[in-house]
VEXTI-696237 format. One record per residue (C-alpha): residue number from 1; residue in three letters; x, y, z. Coordinates in steps of 0.1 Angstrom, whole numbers. Layout:
! VEXTI-696237
+------+------+-------+-------+-------+
| resi | resn |     X |     Y |     Z |
+------+------+-------+-------+-------+
|  NUM |  ALA |     X |     Y |     Z |
...
+------+------+-------+-------+-------+
//
This chain:
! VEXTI-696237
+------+------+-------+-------+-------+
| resi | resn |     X |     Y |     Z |
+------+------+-------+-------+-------+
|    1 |  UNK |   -17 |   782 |  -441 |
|    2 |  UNK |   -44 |   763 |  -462 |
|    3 |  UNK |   -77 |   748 |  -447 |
|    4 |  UNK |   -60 |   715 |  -447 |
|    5 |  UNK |   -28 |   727 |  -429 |
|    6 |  UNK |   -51 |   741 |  -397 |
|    7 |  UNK |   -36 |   712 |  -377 |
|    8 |  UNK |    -3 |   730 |  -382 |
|    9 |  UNK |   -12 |   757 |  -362 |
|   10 |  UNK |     7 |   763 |  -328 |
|   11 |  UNK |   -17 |   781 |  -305 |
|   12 |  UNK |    -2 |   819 |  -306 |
|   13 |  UNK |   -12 |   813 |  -344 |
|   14 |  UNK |   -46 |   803 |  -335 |
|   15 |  UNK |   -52 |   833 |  -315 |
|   16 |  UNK |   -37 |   853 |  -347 |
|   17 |  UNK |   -63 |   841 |  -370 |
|   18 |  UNK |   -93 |   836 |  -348 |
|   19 |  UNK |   -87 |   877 |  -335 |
|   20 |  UNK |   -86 |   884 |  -370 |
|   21 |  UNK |  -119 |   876 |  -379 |
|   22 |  UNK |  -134 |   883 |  -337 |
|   23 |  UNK |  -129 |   855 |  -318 |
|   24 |  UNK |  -122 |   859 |  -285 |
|   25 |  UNK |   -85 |   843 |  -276 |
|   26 |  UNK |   -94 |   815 |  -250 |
|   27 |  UNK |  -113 |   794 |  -286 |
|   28 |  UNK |   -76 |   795 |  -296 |
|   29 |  UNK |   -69 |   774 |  -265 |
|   30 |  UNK |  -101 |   755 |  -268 |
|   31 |  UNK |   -99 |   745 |  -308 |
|   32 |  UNK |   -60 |   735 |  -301 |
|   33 |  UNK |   -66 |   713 |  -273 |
|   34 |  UNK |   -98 |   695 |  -293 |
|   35 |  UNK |   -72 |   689 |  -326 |
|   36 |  UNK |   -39 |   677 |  -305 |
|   37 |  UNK |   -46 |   665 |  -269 |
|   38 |  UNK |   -84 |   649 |  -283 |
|   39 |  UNK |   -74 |   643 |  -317 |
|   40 |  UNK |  -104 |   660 |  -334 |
|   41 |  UNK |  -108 |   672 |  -364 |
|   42 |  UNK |  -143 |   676 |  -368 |
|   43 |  UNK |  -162 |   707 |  -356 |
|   44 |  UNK |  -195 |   690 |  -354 |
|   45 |  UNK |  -182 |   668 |  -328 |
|   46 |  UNK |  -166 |   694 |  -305 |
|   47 |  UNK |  -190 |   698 |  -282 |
|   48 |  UNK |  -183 |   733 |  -258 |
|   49 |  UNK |  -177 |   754 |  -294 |
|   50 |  UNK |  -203 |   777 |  -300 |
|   51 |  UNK |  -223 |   768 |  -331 |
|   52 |  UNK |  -216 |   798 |  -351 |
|   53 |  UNK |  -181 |   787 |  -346 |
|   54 |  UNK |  -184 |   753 |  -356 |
|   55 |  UNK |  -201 |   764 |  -388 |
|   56 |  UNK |  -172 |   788 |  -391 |
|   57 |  UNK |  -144 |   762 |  -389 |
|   58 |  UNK |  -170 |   740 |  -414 |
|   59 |  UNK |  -166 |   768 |  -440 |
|   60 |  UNK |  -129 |   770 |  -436 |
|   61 |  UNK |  -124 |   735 |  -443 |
|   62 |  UNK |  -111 |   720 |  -405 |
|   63 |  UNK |  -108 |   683 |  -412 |
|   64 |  UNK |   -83 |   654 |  -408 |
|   65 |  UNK |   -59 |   657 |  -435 |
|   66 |  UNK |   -52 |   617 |  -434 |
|   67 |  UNK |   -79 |   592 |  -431 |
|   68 |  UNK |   -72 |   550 |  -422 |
|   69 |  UNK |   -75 |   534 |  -454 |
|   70 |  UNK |   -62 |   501 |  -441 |
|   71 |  UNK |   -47 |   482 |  -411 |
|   72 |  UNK |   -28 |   454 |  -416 |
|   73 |  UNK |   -17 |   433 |  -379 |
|   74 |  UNK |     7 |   409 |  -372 |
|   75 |  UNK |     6 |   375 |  -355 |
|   76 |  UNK |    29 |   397 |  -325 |
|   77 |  UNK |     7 |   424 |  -324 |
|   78 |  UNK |    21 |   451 |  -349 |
|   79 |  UNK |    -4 |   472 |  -364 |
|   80 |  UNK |     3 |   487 |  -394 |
|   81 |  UNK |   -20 |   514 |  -406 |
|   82 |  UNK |   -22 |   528 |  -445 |
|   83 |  UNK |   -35 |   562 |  -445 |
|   84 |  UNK |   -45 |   584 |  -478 |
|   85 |  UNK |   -39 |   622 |  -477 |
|   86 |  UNK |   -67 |   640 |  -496 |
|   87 |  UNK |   -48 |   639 |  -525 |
|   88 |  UNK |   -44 |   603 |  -527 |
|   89 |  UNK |    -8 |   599 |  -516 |
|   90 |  UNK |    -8 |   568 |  -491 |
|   91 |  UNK |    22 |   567 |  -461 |
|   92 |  UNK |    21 |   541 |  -438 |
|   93 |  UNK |    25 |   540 |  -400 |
|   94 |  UNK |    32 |   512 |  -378 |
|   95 |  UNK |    24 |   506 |  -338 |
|   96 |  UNK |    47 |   483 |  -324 |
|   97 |  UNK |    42 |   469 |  -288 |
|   98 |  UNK |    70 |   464 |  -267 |
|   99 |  UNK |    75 |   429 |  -248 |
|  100 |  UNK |   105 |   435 |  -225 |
|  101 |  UNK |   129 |   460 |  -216 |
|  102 |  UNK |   155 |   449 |  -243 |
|  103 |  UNK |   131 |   449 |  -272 |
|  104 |  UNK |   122 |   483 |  -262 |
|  105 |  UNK |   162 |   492 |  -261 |
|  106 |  UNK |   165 |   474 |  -297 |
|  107 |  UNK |   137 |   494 |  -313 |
|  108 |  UNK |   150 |   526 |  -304 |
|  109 |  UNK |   131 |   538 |  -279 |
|  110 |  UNK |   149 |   573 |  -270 |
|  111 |  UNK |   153 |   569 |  -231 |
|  112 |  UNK |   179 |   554 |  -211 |
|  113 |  UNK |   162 |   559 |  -180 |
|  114 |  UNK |   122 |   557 |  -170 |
|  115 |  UNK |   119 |   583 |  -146 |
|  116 |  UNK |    79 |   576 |  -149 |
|  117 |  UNK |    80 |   539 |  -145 |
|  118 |  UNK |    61 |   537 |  -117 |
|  119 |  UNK |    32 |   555 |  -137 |
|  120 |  UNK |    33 |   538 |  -165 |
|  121 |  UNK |    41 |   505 |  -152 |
|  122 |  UNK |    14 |   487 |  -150 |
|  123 |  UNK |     6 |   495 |  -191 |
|  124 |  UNK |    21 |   482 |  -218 |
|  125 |  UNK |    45 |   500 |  -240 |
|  126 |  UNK |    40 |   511 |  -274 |
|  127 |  UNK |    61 |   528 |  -295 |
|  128 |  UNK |    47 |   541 |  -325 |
|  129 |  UNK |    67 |   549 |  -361 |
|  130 |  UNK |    55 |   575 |  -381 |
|  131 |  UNK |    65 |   586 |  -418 |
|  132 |  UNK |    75 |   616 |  -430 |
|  133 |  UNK |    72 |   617 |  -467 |
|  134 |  UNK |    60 |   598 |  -497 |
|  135 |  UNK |    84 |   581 |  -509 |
|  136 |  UNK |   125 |   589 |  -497 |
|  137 |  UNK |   152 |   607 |  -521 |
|  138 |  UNK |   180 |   586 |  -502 |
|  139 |  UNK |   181 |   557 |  -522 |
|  140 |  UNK |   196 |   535 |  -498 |
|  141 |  UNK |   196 |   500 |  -515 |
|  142 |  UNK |   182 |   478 |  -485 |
|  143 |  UNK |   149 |   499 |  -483 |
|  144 |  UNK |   120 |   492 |  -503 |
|  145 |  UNK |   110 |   535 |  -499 |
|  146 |  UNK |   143 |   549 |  -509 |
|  147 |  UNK |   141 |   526 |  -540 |
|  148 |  UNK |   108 |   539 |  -550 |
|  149 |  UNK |   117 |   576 |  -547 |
|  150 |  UNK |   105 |   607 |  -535 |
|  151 |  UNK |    71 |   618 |  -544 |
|  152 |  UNK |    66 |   646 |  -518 |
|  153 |  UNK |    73 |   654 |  -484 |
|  154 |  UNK |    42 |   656 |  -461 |
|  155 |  UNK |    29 |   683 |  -446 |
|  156 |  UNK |    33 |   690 |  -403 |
|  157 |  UNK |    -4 |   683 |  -404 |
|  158 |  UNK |    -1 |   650 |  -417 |
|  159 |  UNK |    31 |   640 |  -395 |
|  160 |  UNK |     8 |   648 |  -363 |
|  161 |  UNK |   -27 |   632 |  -378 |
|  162 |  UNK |    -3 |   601 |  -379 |
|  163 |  UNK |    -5 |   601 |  -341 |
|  164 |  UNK |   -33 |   608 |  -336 |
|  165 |  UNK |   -52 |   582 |  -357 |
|  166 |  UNK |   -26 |   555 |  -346 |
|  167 |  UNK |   -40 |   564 |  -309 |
|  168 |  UNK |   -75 |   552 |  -317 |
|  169 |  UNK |   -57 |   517 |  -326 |
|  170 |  UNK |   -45 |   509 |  -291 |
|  171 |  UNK |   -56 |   489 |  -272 |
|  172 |  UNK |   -73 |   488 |  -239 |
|  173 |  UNK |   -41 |   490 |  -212 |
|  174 |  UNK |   -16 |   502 |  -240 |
|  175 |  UNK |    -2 |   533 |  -235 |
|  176 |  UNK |    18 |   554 |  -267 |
|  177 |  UNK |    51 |   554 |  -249 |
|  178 |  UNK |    76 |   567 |  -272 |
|  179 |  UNK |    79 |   579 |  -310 |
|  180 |  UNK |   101 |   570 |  -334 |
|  181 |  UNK |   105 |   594 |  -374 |
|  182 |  UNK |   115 |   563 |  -385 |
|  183 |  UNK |    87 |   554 |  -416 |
|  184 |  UNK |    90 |   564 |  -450 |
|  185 |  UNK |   107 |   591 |  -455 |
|  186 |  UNK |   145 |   612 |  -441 |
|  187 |  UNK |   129 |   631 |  -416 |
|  188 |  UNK |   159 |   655 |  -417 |
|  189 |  UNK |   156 |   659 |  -457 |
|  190 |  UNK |   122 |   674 |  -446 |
|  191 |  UNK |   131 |   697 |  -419 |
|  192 |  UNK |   112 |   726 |  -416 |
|  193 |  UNK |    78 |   701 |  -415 |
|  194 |  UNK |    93 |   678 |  -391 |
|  195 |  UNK |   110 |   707 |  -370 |
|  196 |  UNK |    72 |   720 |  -366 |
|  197 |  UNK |    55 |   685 |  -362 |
|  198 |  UNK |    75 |   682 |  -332 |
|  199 |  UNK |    69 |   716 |  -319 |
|  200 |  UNK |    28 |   702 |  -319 |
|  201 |  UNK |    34 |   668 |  -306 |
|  202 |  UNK |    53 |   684 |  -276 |
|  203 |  UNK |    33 |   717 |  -269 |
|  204 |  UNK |    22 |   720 |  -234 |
|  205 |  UNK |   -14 |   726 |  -240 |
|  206 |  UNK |   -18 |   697 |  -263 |
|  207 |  UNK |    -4 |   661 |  -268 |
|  208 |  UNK |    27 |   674 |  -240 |
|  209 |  UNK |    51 |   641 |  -248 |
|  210 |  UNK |    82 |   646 |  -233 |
|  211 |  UNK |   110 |   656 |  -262 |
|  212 |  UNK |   130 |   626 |  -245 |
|  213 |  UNK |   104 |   602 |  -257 |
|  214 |  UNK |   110 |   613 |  -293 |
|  215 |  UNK |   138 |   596 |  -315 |
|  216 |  UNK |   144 |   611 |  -352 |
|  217 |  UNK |   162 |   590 |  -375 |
|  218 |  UNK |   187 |   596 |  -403 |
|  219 |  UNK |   209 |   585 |  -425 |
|  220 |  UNK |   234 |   614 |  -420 |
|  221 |  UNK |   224 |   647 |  -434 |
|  222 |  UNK |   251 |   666 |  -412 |
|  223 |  UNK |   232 |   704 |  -419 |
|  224 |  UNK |   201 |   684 |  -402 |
|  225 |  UNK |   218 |   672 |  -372 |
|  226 |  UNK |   229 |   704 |  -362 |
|  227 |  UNK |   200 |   719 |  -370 |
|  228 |  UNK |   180 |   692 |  -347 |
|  229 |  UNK |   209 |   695 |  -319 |
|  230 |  UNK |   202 |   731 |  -316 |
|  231 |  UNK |   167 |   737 |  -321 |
|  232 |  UNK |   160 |   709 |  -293 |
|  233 |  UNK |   195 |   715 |  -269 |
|  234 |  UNK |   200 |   681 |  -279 |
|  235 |  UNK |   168 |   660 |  -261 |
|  236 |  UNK |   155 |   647 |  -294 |
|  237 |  UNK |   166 |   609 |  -296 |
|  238 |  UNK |   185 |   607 |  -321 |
|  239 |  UNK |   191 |   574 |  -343 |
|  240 |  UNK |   215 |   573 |  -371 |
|  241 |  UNK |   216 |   547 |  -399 |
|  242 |  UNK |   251 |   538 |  -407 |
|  243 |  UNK |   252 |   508 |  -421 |
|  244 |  UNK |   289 |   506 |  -429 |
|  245 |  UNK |   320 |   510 |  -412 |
|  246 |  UNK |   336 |   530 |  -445 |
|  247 |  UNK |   335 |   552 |  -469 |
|  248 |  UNK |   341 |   528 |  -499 |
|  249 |  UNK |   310 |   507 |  -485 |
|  250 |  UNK |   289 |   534 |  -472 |
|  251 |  UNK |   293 |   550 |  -510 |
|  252 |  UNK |   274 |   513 |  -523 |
|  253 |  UNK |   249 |   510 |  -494 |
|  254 |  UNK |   239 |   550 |  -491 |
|  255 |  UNK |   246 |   571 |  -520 |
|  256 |  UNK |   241 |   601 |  -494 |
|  257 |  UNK |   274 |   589 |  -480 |
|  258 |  UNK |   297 |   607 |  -509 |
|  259 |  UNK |   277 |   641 |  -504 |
|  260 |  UNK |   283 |   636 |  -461 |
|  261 |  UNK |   313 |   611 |  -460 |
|  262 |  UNK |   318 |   595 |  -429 |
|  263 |  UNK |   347 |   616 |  -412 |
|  264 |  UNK |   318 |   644 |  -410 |
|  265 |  UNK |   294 |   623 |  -401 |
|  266 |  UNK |   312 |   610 |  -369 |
|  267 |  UNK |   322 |   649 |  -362 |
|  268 |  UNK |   283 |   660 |  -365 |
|  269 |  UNK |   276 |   630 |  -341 |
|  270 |  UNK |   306 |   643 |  -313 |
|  271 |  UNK |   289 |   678 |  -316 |
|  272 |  UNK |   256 |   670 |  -306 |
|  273 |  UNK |   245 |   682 |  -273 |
|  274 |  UNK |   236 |   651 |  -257 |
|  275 |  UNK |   217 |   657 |  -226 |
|  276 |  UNK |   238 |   634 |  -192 |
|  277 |  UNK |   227 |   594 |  -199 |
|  278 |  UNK |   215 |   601 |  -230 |
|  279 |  UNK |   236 |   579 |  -260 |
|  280 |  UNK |   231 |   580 |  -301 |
|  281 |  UNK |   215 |   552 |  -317 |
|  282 |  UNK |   234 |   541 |  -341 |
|  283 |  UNK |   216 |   518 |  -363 |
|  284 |  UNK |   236 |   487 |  -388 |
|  285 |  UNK |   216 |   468 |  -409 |
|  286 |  UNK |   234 |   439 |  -419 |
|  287 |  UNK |   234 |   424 |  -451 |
|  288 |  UNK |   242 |   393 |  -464 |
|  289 |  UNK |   282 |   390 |  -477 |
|  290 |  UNK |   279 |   425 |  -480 |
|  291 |  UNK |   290 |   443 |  -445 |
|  292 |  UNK |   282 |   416 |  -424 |
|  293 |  UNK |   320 |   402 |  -415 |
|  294 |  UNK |   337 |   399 |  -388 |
|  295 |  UNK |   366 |   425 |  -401 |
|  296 |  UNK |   333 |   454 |  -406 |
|  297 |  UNK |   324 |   446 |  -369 |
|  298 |  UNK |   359 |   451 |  -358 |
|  299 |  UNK |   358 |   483 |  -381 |
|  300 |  UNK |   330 |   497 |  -369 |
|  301 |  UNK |   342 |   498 |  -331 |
|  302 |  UNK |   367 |   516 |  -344 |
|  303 |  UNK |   347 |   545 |  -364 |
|  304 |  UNK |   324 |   550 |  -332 |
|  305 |  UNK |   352 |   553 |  -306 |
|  306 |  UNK |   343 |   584 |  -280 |
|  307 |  UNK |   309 |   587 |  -292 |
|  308 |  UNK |   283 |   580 |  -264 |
|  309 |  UNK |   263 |   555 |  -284 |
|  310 |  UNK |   242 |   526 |  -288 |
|  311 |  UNK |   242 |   499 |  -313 |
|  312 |  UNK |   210 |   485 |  -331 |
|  313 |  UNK |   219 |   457 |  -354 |
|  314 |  UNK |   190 |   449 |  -381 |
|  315 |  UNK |   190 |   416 |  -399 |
|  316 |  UNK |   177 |   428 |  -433 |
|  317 |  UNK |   143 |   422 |  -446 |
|  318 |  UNK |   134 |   412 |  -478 |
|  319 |  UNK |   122 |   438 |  -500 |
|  320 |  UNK |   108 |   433 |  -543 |
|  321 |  UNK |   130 |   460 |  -555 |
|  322 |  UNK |   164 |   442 |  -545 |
|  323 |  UNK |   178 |   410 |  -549 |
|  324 |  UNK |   203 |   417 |  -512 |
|  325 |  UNK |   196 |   386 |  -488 |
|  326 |  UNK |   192 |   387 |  -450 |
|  327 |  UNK |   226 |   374 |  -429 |
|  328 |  UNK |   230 |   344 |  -417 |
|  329 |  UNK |   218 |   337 |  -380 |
|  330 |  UNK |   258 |   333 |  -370 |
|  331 |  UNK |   269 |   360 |  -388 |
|  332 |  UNK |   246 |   380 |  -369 |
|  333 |  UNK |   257 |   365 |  -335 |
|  334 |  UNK |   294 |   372 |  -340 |
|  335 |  UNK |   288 |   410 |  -351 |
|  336 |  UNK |   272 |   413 |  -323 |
|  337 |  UNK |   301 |   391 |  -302 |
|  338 |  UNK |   328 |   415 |  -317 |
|  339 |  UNK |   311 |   449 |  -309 |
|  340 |  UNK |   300 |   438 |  -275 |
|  341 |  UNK |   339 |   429 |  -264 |
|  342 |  UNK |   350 |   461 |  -275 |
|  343 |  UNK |   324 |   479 |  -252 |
|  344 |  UNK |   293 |   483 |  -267 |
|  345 |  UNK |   257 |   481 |  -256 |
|  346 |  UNK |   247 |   463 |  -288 |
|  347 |  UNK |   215 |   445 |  -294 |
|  348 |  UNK |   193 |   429 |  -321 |
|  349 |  UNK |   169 |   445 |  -335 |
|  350 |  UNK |   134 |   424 |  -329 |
|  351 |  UNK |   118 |   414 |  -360 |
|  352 |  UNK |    85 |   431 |  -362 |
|  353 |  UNK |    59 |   428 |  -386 |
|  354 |  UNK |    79 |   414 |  -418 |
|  355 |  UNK |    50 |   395 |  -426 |
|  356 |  UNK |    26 |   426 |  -435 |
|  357 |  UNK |    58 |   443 |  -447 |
|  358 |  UNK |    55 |   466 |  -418 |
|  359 |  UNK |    94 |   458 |  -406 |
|  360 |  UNK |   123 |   482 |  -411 |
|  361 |  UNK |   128 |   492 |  -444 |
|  362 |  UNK |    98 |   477 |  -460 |
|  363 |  UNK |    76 |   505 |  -458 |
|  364 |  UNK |    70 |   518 |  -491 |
|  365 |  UNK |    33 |   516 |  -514 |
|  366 |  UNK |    53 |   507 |  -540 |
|  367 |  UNK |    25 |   504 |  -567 |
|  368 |  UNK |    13 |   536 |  -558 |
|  369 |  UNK |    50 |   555 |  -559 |
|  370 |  UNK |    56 |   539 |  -590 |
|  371 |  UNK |    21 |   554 |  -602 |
|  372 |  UNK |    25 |   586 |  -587 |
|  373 |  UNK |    66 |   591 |  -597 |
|  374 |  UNK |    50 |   581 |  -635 |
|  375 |  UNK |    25 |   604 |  -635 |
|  376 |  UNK |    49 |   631 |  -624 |
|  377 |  UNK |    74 |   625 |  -651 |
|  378 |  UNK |    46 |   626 |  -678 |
|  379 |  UNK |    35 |   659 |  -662 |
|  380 |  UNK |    73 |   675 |  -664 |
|  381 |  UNK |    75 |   660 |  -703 |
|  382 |  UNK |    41 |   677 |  -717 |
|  383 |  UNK |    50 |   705 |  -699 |
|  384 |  UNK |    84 |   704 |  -716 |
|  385 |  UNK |    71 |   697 |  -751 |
|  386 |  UNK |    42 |   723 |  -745 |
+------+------+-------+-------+-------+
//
C-alpha cells in the first residue's frame, strides 16, 4: 500500500510491515488502535510511541487522507461535512440525528431490535452517512451524483477517515449509533474498497461497531449482493433502491435496471442470508406523475411478495441537473395507504437536511465533478491526439 493508504491496514498487515523493518509486533496493536478506535492520524500526537517511531511513521507519510473542508448544518441538526482528499477530490458526508424511534426506522438504520438499549438509552442517536466515491456511474435520474458521473472510487482509507472525522462533530450526549454507505457513490460498484472499509470499521481491536449496525445501499448490482451476503453471512444491513415496481419504469429511472432487470433482482434479494428479525430495506423514491400512482403502489406489493422487507418511501428532492418534481403530499399518503394494507411496514422517509442539499440524492459537488470529469476528458483527448 502507499503512505496515504496506511489507514487501510488490518492489524496482521501492520505487524507484516512493522517486522519488516524491526518493530516489535505489539506497535502493530498500538499504531492500529491510535488510527481506528482514537481516530489519529498524526504521529506527533500519539503519545506512548517511541520517538524514533514517530519519526519513522513521519518519513513514511502517516496522515489523514481527508481533511474537513466545510460543514454545512441544518435548522434540525444535520451536519453535513465537505471533506478534500489530498488530491482535491471533495465527497461529502452527512450526520443525521435521530428524534424517535420511527425516524430512525425511516432512515434506515439496520436493526430491528436494540439489544443495547439500555446502554445507549440515555444518548441520542446518530446515524452517520458516508460516501463511497466521487461522483456515481449509476446515472439514476433523481440523484444529483449519478447525474454528474463517476470521477473515482475512493480509497478504504478515505471510507474510514469519513468516520472518524464525522466523530469529532458530535455532540456532547450523541452517540454514532448506526452507519449507513448511502452518500455519493454505489458502494457495491466499489467492492473490494468498501468490502475492506468494513473489515476496519468492525475490527475488534479498533472502532468494534457491530456489523448489525451497518446498512450498505444499492441500486441492484446482483454480483454485489451476493458478494456482500457471503462475505458478511448476511448481518450487513442491507438497503436496496428500487424505485419502480417494473421493468419498463425501472429501465427510465435506473439505467442499471436493463443490465440487472428486476426478476434477478428480487431472486438476489430471496438469496440473501438474512440473519432471524432482520428484513431488507427496500427504498422508493417517489416522483412526481412518474411512479407515484396508486396502480405502482399496488404493483410493487406485488414484486416484493416473500421477501422479508421494509419499505422506505422518499419524497424526491430537488436537484439542478433535472427538471423531475417532488409528489404531492396525498400522493405520498395513499402509497403509503396501499402498501401498508397489503402488509407492509412502510414509512416516510424524514426530510433531512434539503436546505444545505445534504438530503437523499442531493449529494454531489457538482461544480467540482463537472471540473474534474472535464479535466479527465481533455486528459484522454491529448493523450489520443499525442
Amino acid at each position: 500500500m502507499s503512505a496515504e493508504d496506511t489507514l487501510a491496514r488490518l492489524p496482521e498487515e501492520w505487524q507484516s510491515a512493522l517486522g519488516a523493518v524491526g518493530e516489535p509486533r505489539f506497535r502493530a496493536q498500538q499504531l492500529f488502535r491510535w488510527l481506528h478506535v482514537r481516530g489519529q492520524s498524526d504521529p506527533d500526537k500519539m503519545s506512548d510511541l517511541s520517538l524514533a517511531f514517530r519519526a519513522r511513521l513521519r518519513e513514511a507519510g502517516l496522515c489523514a487522507p481527508l481533511r474537513v473542508d466545510a460543514v454545512h448544518e441544518s435548522r434540525d441538526g444535520t451536519r453535513k461535512l465537505v471533506l478534500e482528499a489530498r488530491d482535491g477530490a471533495r465527497v461529502e458526508s452527512v450526520i443525521i440525528p435521530m428524534t424517535d424511534a420511527s425516524d430512525a426506522d425511516a432512515s434506515a438504520a439496520p436493526s430491528d431490535d436494540d439489544e443495547e438499549a439500555g446502554v445507549e438509552g440515555a444518548r441520542s442517536k446518530v446515524t452517520l452517512c458516508i460516501s463511497t466515491q466521487f461522483g456515481c456511474a449509476m446515472g439514476c435520474v433523481f440523484c444529483a451524483s449519478g447525474q454528474a458521473g463517476l470521477i473515482r472510487g475512493l480509497r478504504a482509507s478515505e471510507i474510514v477517515s469519513q468516520v472518524y472525522l464525522a466523530k469529532n462533530y458530535l455532540r456532547s450526549g450523541e452517540l454514532l449509533s448506526n452507519l449507513v454507505f448511502m452518500g455519493m457513490g454505489e458502494p457495491l460498484h466499489h467492492y473490494d474498497e468498501t468490502l475492506r472499509a468494513i473489515r476496519l470499521l468492525t475490527h475488534p481491536d479498533g472502532l468494534n461497531m457491530s456489523p448489525r449496525r451497518i446498512t450498505v445501499s444499492t441500486v441492484g448490482l446482483v454480483p454485489g449482493i451476493e458478494r456482500l451476503g457471503n462475505d458478511f453471512g448476511g448481518k450487513i444491513g442491507l438497503a436496496v433502491s428500487v424505485h419502480a415496481p417494473n421493468d419498463e419504469l425501472r429501465d427510465r429511472v435506473i439505467p442499471m435496471n436493463k443490465k440487472y432487470p428486476l426478476p434477478d433482482l428480487m431472486q438476489a434479494l430471496r438469496r440473501y442470508p438474512l440473519p432471524r428479525r432482520r428484513r431488507i430495506t427496500i427504498e422508493y423514491t417517489l416522483i412526481d406523475g412518474v411512479n407515484d400512482a396508486e396502480a405502482h403502489a399496488r404493483e410493487l406489493g406485488q414484486l416484493l411478495r416473500g421477501i422479508p422487507c421494509k419499505v422506505n418511501l422518499i419524497p424526491m428532492n430537488p436537484i439542478t441537473a433535472s427538471e423531475l418534481r417532488a409528489p404531492k403530499a396525498e400522493s405520498v399518503s395513499r402509497f403509503q395507504e396501499v402498501l401498508a394494507a397489503a402488509g407492509y411496514s412502510c414509512f416516510v422517509r424524514t426530510r433531512r437536511g434539503d436546505e444545505v442539499a445534504a438530503a437523499c440524492g442531493q449529494l454531489a459537488m457538482a461544480d467540482d465533478l463537472v471540473r474534474k470529469k472535464r479535466a479527465c476528458e481533455e486528459l484522454r483527448a491529448a493523450h489520443k491526439n499525442s
